[in-house]
N, C-alpha and C positions, 0 to 999 in steps of 0.2 A: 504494500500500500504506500499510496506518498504520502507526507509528513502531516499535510491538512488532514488527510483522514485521521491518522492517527490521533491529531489532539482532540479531536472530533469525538473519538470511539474513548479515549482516556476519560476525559470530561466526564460524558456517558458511563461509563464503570466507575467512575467514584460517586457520583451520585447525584450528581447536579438535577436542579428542579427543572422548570421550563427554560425554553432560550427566547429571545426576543431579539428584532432588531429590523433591520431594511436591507435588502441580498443586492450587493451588486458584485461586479466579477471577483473584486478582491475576497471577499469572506465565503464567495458561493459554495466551493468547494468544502469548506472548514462544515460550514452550517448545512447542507448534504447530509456530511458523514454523520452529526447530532442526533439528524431526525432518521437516518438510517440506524441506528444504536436505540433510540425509542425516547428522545428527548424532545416533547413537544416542542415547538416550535413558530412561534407568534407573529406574523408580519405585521407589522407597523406600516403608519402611512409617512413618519416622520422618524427619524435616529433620536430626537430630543423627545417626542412620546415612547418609542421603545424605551429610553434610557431609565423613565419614570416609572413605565409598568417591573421591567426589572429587578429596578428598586423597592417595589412596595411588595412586589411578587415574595421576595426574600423576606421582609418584614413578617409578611401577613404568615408563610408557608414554613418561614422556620428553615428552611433549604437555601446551599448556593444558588443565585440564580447566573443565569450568561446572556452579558449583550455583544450579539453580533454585529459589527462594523465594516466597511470599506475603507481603507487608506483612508489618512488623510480629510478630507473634507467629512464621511463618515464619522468620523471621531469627534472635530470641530464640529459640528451638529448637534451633537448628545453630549456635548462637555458640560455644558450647566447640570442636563440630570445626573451626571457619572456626581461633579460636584458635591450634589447634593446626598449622595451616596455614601461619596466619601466624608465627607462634614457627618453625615448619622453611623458612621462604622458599619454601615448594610454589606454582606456577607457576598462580594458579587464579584463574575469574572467578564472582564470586557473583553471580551475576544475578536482584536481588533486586525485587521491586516495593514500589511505593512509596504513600504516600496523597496524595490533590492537595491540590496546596498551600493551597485555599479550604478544605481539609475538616479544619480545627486539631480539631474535636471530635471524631475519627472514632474509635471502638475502637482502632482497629489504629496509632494514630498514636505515632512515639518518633521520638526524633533518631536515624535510621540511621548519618547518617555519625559521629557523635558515637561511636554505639556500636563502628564499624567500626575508628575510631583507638582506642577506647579497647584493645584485643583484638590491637595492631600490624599491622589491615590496611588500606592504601591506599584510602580514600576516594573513589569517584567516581559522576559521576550523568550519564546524559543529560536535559539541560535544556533543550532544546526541541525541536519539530519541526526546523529551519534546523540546530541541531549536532549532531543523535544520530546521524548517519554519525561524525563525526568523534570525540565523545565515546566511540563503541565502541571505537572506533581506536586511543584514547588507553590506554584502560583495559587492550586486548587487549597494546600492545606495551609497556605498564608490566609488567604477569606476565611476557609473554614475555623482556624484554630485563632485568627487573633480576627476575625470579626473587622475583616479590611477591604476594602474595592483594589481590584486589580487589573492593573491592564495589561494584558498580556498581548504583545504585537507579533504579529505574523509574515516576516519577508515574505515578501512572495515568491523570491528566488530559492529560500526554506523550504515553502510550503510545496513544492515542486519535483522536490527530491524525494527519492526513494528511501522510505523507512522502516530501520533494523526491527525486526521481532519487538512488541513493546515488554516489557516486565510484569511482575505480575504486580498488580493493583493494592496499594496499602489500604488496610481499611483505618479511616482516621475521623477520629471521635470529634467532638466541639471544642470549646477553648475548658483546658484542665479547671478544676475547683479551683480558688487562691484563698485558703483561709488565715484572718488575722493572724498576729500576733498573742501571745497570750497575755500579756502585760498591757498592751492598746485595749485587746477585747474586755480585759476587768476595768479598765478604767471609762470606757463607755457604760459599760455593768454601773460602776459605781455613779456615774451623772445621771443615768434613769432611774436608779432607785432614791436618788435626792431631787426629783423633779418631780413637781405638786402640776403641773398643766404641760405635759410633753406632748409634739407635734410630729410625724413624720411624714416624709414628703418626698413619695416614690419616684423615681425619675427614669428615664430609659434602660439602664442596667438593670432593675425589677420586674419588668416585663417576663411574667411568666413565675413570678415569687410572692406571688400572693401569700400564701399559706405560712409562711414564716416569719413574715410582718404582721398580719395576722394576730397569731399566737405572741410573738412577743410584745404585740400592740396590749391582749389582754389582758396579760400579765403587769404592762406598766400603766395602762389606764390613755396610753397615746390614741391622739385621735389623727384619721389619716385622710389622707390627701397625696395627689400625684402632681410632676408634670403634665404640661401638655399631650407629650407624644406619650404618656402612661396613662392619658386619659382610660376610665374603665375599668383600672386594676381592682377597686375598692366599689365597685359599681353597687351591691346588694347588700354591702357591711351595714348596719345601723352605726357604725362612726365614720361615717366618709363623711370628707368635706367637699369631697370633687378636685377640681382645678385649683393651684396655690398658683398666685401670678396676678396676670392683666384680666385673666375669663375669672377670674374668683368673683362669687355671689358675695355681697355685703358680709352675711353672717362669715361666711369662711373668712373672707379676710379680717372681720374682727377676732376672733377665734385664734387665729395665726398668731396675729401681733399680740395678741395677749398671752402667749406661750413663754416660758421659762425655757425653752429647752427642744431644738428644731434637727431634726437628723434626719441628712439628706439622703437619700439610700439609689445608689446608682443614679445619681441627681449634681446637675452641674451646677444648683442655684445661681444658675446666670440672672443679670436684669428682670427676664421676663416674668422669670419662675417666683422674684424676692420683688416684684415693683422695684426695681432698682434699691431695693435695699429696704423699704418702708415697710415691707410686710414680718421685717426683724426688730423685736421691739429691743429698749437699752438694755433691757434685762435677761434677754435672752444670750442665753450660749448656744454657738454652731456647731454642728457634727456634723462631717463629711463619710460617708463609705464608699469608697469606691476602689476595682479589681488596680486600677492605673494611678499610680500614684503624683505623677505631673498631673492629674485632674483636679488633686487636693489642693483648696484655696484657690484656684487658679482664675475663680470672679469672684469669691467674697473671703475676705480673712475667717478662719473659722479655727473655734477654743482648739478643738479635736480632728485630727486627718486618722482613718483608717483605713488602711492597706488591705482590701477581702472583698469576693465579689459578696452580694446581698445575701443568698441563702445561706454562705455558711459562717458570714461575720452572727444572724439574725438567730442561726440557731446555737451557735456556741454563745454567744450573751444571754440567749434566754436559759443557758444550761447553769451559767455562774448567778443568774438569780434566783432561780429556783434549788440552788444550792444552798443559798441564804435564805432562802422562805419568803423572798419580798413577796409582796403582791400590792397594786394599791389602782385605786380607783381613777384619779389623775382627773383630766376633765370629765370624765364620763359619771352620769347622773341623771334620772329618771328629768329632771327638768330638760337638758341638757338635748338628752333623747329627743323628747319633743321636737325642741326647735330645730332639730338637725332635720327629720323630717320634713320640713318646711326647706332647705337650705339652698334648693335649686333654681337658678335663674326661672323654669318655669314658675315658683311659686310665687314670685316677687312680681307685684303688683307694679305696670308701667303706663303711665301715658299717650294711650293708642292715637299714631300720630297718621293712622289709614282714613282717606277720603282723596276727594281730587283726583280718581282712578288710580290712586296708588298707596300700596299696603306697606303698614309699620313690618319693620324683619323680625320684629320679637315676637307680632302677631303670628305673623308667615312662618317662623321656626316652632313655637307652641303648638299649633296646629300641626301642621307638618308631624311632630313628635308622637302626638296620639293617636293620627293616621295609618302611619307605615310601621309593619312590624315590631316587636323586641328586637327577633333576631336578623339585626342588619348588620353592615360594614360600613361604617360612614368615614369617606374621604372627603380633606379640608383644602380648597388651593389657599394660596396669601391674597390677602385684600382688607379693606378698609370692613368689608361685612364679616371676617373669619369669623368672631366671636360668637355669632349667633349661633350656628351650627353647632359648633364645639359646645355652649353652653347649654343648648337648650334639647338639643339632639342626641337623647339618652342611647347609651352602648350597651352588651350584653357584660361585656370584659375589654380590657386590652386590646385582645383580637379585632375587635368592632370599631375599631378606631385608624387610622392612616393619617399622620399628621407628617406631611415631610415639608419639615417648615425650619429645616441647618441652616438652609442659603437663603432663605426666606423671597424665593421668587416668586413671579406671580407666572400662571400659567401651565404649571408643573402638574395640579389636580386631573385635568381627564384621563392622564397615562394611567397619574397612581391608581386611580376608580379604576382602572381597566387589569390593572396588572392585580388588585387586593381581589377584585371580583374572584377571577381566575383561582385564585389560593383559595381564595373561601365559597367556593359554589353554594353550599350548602346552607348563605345567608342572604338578603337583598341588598345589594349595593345600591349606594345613596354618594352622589359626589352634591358638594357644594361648591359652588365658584363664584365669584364676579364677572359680568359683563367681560369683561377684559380680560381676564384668564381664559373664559372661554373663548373666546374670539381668537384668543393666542394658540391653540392647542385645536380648534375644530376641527383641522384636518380629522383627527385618533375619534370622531364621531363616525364617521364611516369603517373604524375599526371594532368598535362595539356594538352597531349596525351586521355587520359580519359576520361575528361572533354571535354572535344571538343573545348580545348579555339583556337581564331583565334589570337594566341598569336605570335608577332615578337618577337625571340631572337637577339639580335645584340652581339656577342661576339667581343668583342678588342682583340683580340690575337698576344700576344708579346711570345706566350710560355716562360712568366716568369711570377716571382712578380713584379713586373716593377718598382712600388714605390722604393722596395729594391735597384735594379739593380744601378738606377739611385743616391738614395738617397746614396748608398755607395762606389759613386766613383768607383776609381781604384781600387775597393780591387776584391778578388777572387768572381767570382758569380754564381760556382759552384752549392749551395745550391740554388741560387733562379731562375735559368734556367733550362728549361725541354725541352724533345724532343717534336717537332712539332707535332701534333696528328692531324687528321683529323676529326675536331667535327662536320662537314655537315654529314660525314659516320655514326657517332655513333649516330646521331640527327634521321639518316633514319631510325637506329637501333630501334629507340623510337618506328616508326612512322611519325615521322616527317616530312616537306620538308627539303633538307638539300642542301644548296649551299657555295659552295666557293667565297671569292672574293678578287682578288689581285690588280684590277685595275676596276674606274668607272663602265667601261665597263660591268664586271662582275656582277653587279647591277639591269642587264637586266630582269631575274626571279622575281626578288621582285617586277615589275607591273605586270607579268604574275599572279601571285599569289594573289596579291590585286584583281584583275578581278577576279580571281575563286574564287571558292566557302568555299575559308578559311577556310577548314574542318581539315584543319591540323595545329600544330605551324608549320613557318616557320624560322630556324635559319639560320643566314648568321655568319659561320666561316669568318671572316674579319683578312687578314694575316697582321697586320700591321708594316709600317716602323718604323727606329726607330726614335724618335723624340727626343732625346736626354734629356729628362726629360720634362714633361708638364710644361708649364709655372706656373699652381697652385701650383706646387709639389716643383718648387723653392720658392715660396713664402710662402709656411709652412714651410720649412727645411733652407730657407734658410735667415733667420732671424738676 
């Protein structure tokens, strides 16, 4: 076989999930051999929609996934989602092609790996016939064991060569346990059992550790809360506070700041996660855990860095307390109880700001919420509307959630809806975007069209950039206001179902729809009012 097969069939026997991407002569070969070895295989209508579906695919699936590329311009196409890939440590092989190394004048020719570090992803090539078994190898158990985006470039004057017998196939696990210290871990021991209101606040590295925060939640009486992208984790707890951050509901972030005692559990508490720091009252001490020890401190000074991924810092702590008998109630309390029940942006009574043909987003996501199933998968793009989704658009778990929001671009959302879909069949995918994200990204509606996904689009349509609009005051907003478009019309273009909606009322299709036979995406164009800037969007800007 020549070498493209080979990494093709290597790939495939280690165990990679789907592959994804746009075939042209550079990668064809490579991506052939994939879906000849029995690795599904995704066409996209764009390299920067494959790159997104990829990414969220790995997220949602738990599995390496692989984007296939073309030299060159291929790659320059999909660098913002690899990006974003790599900013979230998403477990992914870019498998990209390359130009031979004689051919310095060719069109398609840049320094790949140049561009692959510059974006923070892991650099790799097979470089001749004699190592491109091994070099796949390398590439495959760098994603899998250190949780990296990899770009692995393919000369094409490599891929062309006749290749040795390959080896026999390592089987290689996920990234090993990293458990603390024994002297860090009691002394974490010891600040929870001297904390009268402790706070945890799960963050990406928890994902899939419920059960151990959990348990040592009940033992210290902490009451929890995720990031963003952990949206879910705590979804059914009677102590969840939801979102710690910019989406937090009044009660949570009073709750927060009134904490003695905040530990962040695979959680960067960057800006977002802490209000730039407000959601840390004087009183409070920091705890960090995290497997990567440059993560400690590295956006907020904190009392305590621990070195240990989530589950086994969460259960060796809980072993050193229950050695000592602690137990204590902490904030939890039949009062307590109560209002947390209430704690949801749905609950929180708002100023319906829908008339004039155009509905309030808190209306439009409340609704929306008790509409469409439990069990969904809701994906978020960036935009001045994120928050409503994310806050008011209840998850089953973790699972249910797709926030790729590292590089915080706008237009990233239709891939990711298409690629979480695909891992989660067994749930209804729901994307939220802005006007402008979709606009950005509609080609990958003809991709979901295809596919046959029973996919909800929720558009926010401000026909603007909204974030801008608002973040820039009174100045001229010209540049970031567009004419109204009717994206229910261009949806039917796709194939689509395509509705309008200005008012609840309008809302009435989306259960005719859910009853049929979801053979189509449905997008609801949502004309919305204006809301004078989201209340997140003050609290990031407005600092």
């Amino acid at each position: 076989m020549k070498v493209a097969e080979l990494v093709g069939r290597t790939l495939a026997d280690l165990g990679v999930g789907m592959a994804f991407g746009v075939v042209g002569s550079g990668n064809f070969d490579v991506t052939n051999a994939l879906r000849a070895a029995g690795v599904r295989f995704v066409a996209a209508r764009h390299e920067g929609g494959a790159a997104s579906m990829a990414d969220a695919h790995a997220r949602m699936s738990g599995q390496v996934s692989v984007l296939s590329l073309h030299q060159g311009c291929g790659l320059t196409n999909a660098i913002t989602g690899i990006t974003e890939a790599a900013k979230s440590r998403t477990p992914m092989i870019v498998v990209t092609a390359d130009t031979a190394t004689a051919a310095v004048l060719s069109n398609f020719r840049i320094d790949q790996d140049a561009l692959g570090i510059a974006v923070g992803a892991t650099a790799a090539r097979v470089h001749s016939a004699d190592t491109a078994f091994a070099d796949t190898v390398r590439a495959f158990r760098t994603a899998r064991q250190e949780n990296r985006t990899v770009v692995l470039s393919l000369p094409l004057d490599v891929q062309a060569q006749d290749a040795p017998a390959p080896g026999a196939v390592p089987d290689l696990a996920g990234p090993a346990p990293v458990r603390p210290a024994t002297a860090v871990a009691d002394e974490l021991a010891g600040l929870l059992a001297g904390a009268r209101r402790p706070v945890f606040i799960a963050g990406r590295g928890a994902r899939g550790q419920a059960a151990p925060l959990r348990a040592l939640g009940d033992v210290t009486g902490a009451l929890l809360a995720t990031s963003a992208v952990a949206n879910g984790l705590f979804h059914d707890d009677p102590w969840s506070l939801g979102i710690s951050g910019g989406f937090s509901s009044p009660l949570t972030a009073e709750l927060i700041a009134e904490a003695d005692l905040i530990v962040g559990w695979g959680c960067a508490l960057n800006m977002w996660t802490t209000r730039h720091g407000k959601l840390i009252g004087p009183q409070a001490r920091l705890v960090q855990v995290d497997r990567e020890e440059a993560a400690l401190g590295a956006h907020r000074p904190v009392h305590l860095g621990v070195v240990g991924d989530v589950a086994a810092t969460a259960v060796d702590v809980l072993e050193l307390l229950e050695e000592r008998g602690h137990r204590a109630a902490g904030y939890r309390g039949p009062e307590l109880a109560a209002r947390l029940a209430q704690v949801r942006w749905n609950n929180v009574r708002h100023d319906d700001r829908s008339g004039g043909g155009r509905i309030d987003a808190r209306t439009l996501s409340a609704r929306l919420d008790e509409l469409l199933p439990r069990q969904r998968i809701v994906s978020v793009d960036s935009g001045n509307f994120m928050g409503y989704p994310s806050a008011y658009l209840s998850v089953p778990d973790e699972n249910g959630f797709c926030f790729t929001q590292a590089y915080q671009c706008v237009g990233l959302g239709l891939g990711t809806a298409i690629g979480a879909a695909l891992a989660r069949p067994d749930r209804l995918p729901v994307l939220a975007a802005g006007d402008g994200g979709f606009h950005m990204a509609i080609s990958e509606l003809e991709t979901a069209v295809r596919l046959g996904l029973p996919l909800v689009v929720i558009v926010y349509n401000d026909a603007a950039y909204g974030a801008e609009v608002h973040h820039f005051g009174d100045a001229d907003h010209d540049a970031v206001r567009f004419p109204d478009t009717d994206i229910a019309a261009i949806a039917r273009g796709f194939g689509c179902t395509g509705i309008t909606v200005r008012s609840v009322e309008d809302l009435a299709p989306v259960t005719n729809w859910l009853d049929g036979p979801r053979d189509t995406p449905l997008v609801i164009d949502a004309k919305l009012a204006d809301d004078g800037g989201a209340w997140w969007l003050a609290e990031a800007f407005g600092h």
